[in-house]
N, C-alpha and C positions, 0 to 999 in steps of 0.2 A: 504493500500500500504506500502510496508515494505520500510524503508530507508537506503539507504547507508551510515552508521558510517565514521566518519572523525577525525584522527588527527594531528593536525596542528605541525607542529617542527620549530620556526624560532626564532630569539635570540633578534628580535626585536617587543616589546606592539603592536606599532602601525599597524605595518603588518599584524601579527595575527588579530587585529581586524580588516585592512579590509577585507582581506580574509575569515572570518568569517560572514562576512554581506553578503559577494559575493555567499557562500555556502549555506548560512543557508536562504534567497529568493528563495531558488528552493526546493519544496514539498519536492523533494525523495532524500533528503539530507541532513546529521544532523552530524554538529560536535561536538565529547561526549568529546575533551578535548585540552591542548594548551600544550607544553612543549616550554621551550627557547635555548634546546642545544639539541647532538647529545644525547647522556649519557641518558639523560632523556627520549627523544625517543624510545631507545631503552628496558627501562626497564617499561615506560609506556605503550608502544606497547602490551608485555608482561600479562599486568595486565587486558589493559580494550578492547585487541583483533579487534582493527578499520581496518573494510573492508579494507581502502587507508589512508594512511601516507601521508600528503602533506609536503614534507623535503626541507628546504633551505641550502645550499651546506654550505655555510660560518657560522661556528655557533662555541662557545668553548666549548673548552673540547673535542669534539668527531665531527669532521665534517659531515658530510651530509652523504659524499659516503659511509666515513667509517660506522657511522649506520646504511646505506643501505646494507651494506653486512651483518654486525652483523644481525639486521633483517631479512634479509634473509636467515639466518641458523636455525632463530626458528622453529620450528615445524608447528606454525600457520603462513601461511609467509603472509599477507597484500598486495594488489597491492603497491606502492610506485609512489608517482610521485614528480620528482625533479622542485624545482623552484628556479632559479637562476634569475642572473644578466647578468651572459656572456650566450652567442651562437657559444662559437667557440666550434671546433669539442673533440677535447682532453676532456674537462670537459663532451661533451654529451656522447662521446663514455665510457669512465669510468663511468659515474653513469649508464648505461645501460649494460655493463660486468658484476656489482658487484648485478644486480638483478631488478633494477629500469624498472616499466610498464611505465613511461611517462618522458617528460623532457620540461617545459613549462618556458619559460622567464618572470620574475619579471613584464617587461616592459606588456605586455602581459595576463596577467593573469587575468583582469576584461572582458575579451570577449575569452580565452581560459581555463580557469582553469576548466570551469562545465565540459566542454566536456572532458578534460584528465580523471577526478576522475570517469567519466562514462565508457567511451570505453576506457580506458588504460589498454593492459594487455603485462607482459612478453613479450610473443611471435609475438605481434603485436602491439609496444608501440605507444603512442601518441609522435607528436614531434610539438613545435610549428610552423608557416609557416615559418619564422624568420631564423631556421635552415634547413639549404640547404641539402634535402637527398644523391643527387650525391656525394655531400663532405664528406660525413659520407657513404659511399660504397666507395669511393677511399681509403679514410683513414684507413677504414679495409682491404681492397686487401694488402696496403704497411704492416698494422701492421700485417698481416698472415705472411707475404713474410721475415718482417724481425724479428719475434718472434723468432722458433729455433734458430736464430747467438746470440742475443742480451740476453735471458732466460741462455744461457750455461756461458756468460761471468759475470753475476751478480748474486750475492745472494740475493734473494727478503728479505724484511722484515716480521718480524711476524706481527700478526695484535696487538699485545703488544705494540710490539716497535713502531709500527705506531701510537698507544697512545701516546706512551711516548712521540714519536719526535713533533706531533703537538702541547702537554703541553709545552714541551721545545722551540716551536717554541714562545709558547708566553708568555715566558718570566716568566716562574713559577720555582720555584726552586725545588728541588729532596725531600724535606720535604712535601713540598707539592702536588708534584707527585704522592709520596709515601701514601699519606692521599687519595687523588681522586680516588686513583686505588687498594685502600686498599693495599698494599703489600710494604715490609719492605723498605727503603731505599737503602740500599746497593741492592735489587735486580734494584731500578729505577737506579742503579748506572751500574750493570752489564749491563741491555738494551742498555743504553746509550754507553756504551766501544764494545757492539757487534752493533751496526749502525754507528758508527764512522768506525769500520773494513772493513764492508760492502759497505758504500758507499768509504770508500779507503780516508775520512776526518783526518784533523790533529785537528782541531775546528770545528765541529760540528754545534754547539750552533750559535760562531759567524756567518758563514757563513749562518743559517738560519736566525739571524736576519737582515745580510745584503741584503737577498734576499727580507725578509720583508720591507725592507725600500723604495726599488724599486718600491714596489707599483704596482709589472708587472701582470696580469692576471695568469700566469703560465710561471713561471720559472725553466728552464729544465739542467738538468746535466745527463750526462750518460742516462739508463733509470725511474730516478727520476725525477718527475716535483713537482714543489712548485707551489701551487696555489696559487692565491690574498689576502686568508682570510687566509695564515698559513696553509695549508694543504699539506705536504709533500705524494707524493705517484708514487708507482713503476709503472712502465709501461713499456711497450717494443715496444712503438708506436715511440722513436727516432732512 
């Protein structure tokens, strides 16, 4: 019986190993590896080709969503299935835009995780019970209805800059930016001067880390929301 490859992306030992015991108890499942961040995910993804990616949203360096899309460009693109903390609709609908087959809650995951990483696909993702589907078809009717007004009045971010701003979010300096993303300083210097334009910021920086202080699930401007772990990203769902 052949098994389904797993691997794990979450920034935290503990985790990974229980969800590791939780996978690795069922025959037709076998996970071939752990990373602690997005970054890692996505260039181990690359290397050792895991049927499902199980990704924790909140991770540094590179969040969840964001490796879920980069992931999803590769050639060999992996089911994905998201596991979080939160349930509310904003974070499910974004990991499931950017490519994600499942979206299963932290809280959740010792009696729903086998069944995502099996029947999770793209086209007919797993959701856990937890999150209410009506509320996730309302939420997409509004973000249809108001995507043309809100897409013509913002410039999105690249998915660069979206690097950069989550590093900046926490609290890394542009040396070290510039080290993580191989590329010279002064270019993390240009990024940083075209998302300050973009989002129409005077401070940038500060304003990210006072959202961070907040401690709020997702915190929304224009249509940019900052999520709880540092993850700054566009959307056209306000």
């Amino acid at each position: 019986m052949s098994r389904i490859s797993i691997l794990l992306a979450d920034d935290h030992t503990i985790v990974r190993q229980g969800l590791r015991a939780i996978l690795d108890a069922e025959p037709d499942l076998e996970v071939v590896g752990e990373v602690s961040n997005g970054r890692e995910a996505v260039e181990t993804t690359a290397v050792l080709h895991p049927e499902v990616v199980v990704m924790d949203i909140a991770m540094p360096e590179l969040n969840g969503i964001e490796a879920t899309r980069q992931i999803a460009a590769q050639s060999e693109t992996p089911r994905i299935i998201i596991l979080s903390m939160y349930a509310d609709v904003e974070h499910v609908l974004h990991s499931l835009e950017v490519g994600a087959s499942g979206y299963v809650r932290k809280q959740d995951a010792d009696a729903e995780l086998v069944a995502a990483v099996r029947t999770g696909r793209p086209d007919k993702p797993f959701l856990s019970p937890s999150v209410d589907p009506e509320l996730l078809a309302e939420h997409r009717r509004r973000a249809e209805a108001q995507a043309g007004r809100e897409i013509e009045e913002y410039e999105p971010l690249t998915p660069r800059e979206r690097e950069v701003l989550q590093l900046v979010a926490e609290g890394r300096p542009n040396k070290q930016i510039a080290s993580l993303l191989g590329i010279a300083v002064r270019t993390v210097e240009a990024h940083r001067a075209s998302i300050m334009r973009k989002l129409n910021l005077a401070d940038q920086a500060s304003l990210v880390r006072e959202a961070l202080a907040e401690r709020a699930p997702c915190a929304c401007w224009g249509p940019f929301c900052l999520l709880g772990s540092g993850i700054l990203w566009l959307t056209a769902m306000r």
